[in-house]
Every structure is written in C-alpha cells, then in structure tokens.
N, C-alpha and C positions, 0 to 999 in steps of 0.2 A: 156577405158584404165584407166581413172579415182577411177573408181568402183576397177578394179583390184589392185589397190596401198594403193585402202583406208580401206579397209578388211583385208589382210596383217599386214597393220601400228594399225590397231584396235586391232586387235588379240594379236601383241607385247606386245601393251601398259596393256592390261589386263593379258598377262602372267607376265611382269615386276610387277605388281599392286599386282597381288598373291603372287606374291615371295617375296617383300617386308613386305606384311601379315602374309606370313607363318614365316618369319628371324623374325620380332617380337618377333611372339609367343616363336621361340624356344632362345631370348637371355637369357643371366642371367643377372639380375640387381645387381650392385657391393652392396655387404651388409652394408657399411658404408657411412655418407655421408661427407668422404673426402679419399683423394687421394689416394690410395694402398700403403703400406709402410711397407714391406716383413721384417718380423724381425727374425722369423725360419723360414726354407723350411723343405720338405718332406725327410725324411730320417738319419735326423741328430741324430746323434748319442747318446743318453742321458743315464743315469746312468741305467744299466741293459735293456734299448730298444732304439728302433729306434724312433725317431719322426715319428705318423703316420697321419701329417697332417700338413698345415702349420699355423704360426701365422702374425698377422697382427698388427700394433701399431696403438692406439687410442689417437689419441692425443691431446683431451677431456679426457682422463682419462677414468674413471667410467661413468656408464650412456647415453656412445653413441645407438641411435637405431639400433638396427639391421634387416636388412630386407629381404623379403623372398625373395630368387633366383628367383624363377621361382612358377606357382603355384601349391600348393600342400596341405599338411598336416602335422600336428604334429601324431606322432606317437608312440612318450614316451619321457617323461621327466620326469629327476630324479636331487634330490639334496641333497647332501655330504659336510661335511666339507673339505674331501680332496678329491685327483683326478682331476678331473674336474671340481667340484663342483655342480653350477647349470649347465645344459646343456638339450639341446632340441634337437631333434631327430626330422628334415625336409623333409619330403618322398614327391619329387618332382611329378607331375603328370607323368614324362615320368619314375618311378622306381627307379631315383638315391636319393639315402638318403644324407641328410648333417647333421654334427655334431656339431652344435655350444657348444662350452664347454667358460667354467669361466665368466659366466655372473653375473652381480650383481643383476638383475629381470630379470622375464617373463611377459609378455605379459598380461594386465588384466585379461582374461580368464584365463589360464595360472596357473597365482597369487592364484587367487581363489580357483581353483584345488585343488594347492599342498597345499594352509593352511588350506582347509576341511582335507587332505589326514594326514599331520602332527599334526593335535588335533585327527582325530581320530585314528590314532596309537601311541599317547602320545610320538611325537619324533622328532627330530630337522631335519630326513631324511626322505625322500619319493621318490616313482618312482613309475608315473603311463603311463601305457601302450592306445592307442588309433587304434582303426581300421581307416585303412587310409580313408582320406574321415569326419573323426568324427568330427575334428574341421581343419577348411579349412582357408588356407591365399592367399591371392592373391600374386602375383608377386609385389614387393616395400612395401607389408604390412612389418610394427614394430613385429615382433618376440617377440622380450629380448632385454637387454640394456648389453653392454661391460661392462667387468668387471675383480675380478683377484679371485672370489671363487675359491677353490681346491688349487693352488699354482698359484704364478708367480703375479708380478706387472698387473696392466691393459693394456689388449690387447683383441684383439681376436683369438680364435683358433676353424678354421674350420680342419674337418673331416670326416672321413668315416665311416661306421660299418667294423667292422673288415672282418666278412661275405662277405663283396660287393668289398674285396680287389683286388682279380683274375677274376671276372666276370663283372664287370662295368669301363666305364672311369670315370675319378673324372673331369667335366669340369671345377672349381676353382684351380686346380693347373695345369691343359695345358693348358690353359686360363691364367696366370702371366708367363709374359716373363724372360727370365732371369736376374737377378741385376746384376751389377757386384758389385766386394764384397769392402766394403769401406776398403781403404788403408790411412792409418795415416803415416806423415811424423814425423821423431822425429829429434829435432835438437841435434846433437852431444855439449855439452859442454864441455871444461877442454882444 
C-alpha cells in the first residue's frame, strides 16, 4: 500500500517540477529595473495616428538598462534624429518581435555596429538588418539604455512591427493591468 502512495506522490512532484521549469522559460523579465509606470497606453490618439505601443517612465532619466524579455535576437536596428530615434528590433525565440524605440545607446555590440555603419555611409543615420539568431541575448541581458532620441522627454517606448499587428499577441501590454487614470482635485478659490 505503501509503494502504491509513493509513485503516485513521486510522479506529482516531478510534474509540479516541470511545470515550474517550463513557466520559467516562457516568463518575460520586466525591461527596467524599477517599478512599471504606464505613461501612454496602446491606442492613444496622437496627431495623425494612433499610439501603436505603450510607454513607460524612467525615472533615472537617460541611461536606464534595458533588458531582454525573453531570449532571443536583435534583428535590426536603426538610428534617426527623428521618429523613434535609436531603437532595436527584439525577435523573441517564440517569434514575437519587440520594439524598443528612443534610446539614448545600444548595447556594446550594438554601438560598434552602427559607428562602423555610420563612417562608412558618411552619415549621422544607419539601419542595419540581422538574421535572427545573428547576435543573440538572453533573457535579463542589457539591450540599450532609456532614452528620448526621436521625440519625447525620457521614457521608454515598447512596440511592435506593424506586420505582427493582426497575427501575434503583444504579451507586454496584456501583461500591464489596467491604471486607473490619475484624477487631480482643484480647490475652487474666490
């Protein structure tokens, strides 16, 4: 009867054991290292489009690290004075790409890259393209640093490809629960 309870209870424990291995693998690690602090959400309205991503406040400013979701790959990254500015293009190993846009650096690799890329096209822009797989981060590696290239004070702004809009879930914004929206009291005077 013994034998019978303890096979059983063995079996559990090593299915609990996998499944805590597997939930691992598939979390996302939050990309900064302080507390979520929702400043756009997805959809908001801005002069001629729609916000297609959300942003995030750095409240370090400039220079916070940003870190990879999940692991994966850089798979282009380009940098503009405007737009976005610097931003990196993150192709998860499960397929979903992330867009970190308005960085103030990339990544040492990264760096190197785009200032080979911009001496040899004699030009303050660059965008270079990567087969996924080519330069690989793990899950909690340093990316780029928070920033406000393109527009906007310092923050961060995650995204999508446009492309992955109707056929992928984006798990960084169903993953932030909803804020509620700050309401300001004003004292009437007179």
């Amino acid at each position: 009867m013994g034998t019978l309870r303890t096979k059983p209870t063995i079996i559990l424990l090593l299915l609990i054991a996998l499944t805590a291995i597997i939930a691992e693998d598939t979390l996302l690690v939050w990309p900064l290292a302080c507390k979520p602090q929702l400043t756009s959400t997805f959809g908001e309205f801005r002069v001629g489009h729609f916000h297609a991503g959300v942003d995030f406040r750095t409240p370090e400013g400039e220079g916070m690290p940003i870190f990879a979701l999940r692991d994966g790959s850089i798979v282009r990254v380009r940098e503009t004075p405007w737009g976005y500015g610097k931003v990196v293009y993150y192709e998860m190993d499960d397929g979903i790409t992330a867009v970190f846009a308005h960085l103030s650096e990339f990544s040492d690799t990264i760096a190197s890259l785009m200032k080979s890329e911009k001496f040899r096209n004699k030009s303050n822009t660059a965008e270079l393209w990567f087969k996924p797989g080519q330069i690989k981060f793990r899950r909690g590696d340093t990316l780029a640093f928070s920033g406000s290239t393109g527009a906007g004070s310092a923050h961060l702004s995650i995204s999508k490809p446009a492309r992955e809009w109707t056929t992928r879930s984006t798990p960084w914004i169903s993953a932030i629960s909803p804020q509620t929206p700050c309401r300001h009291r004003f004292k009437k005077y007179g």
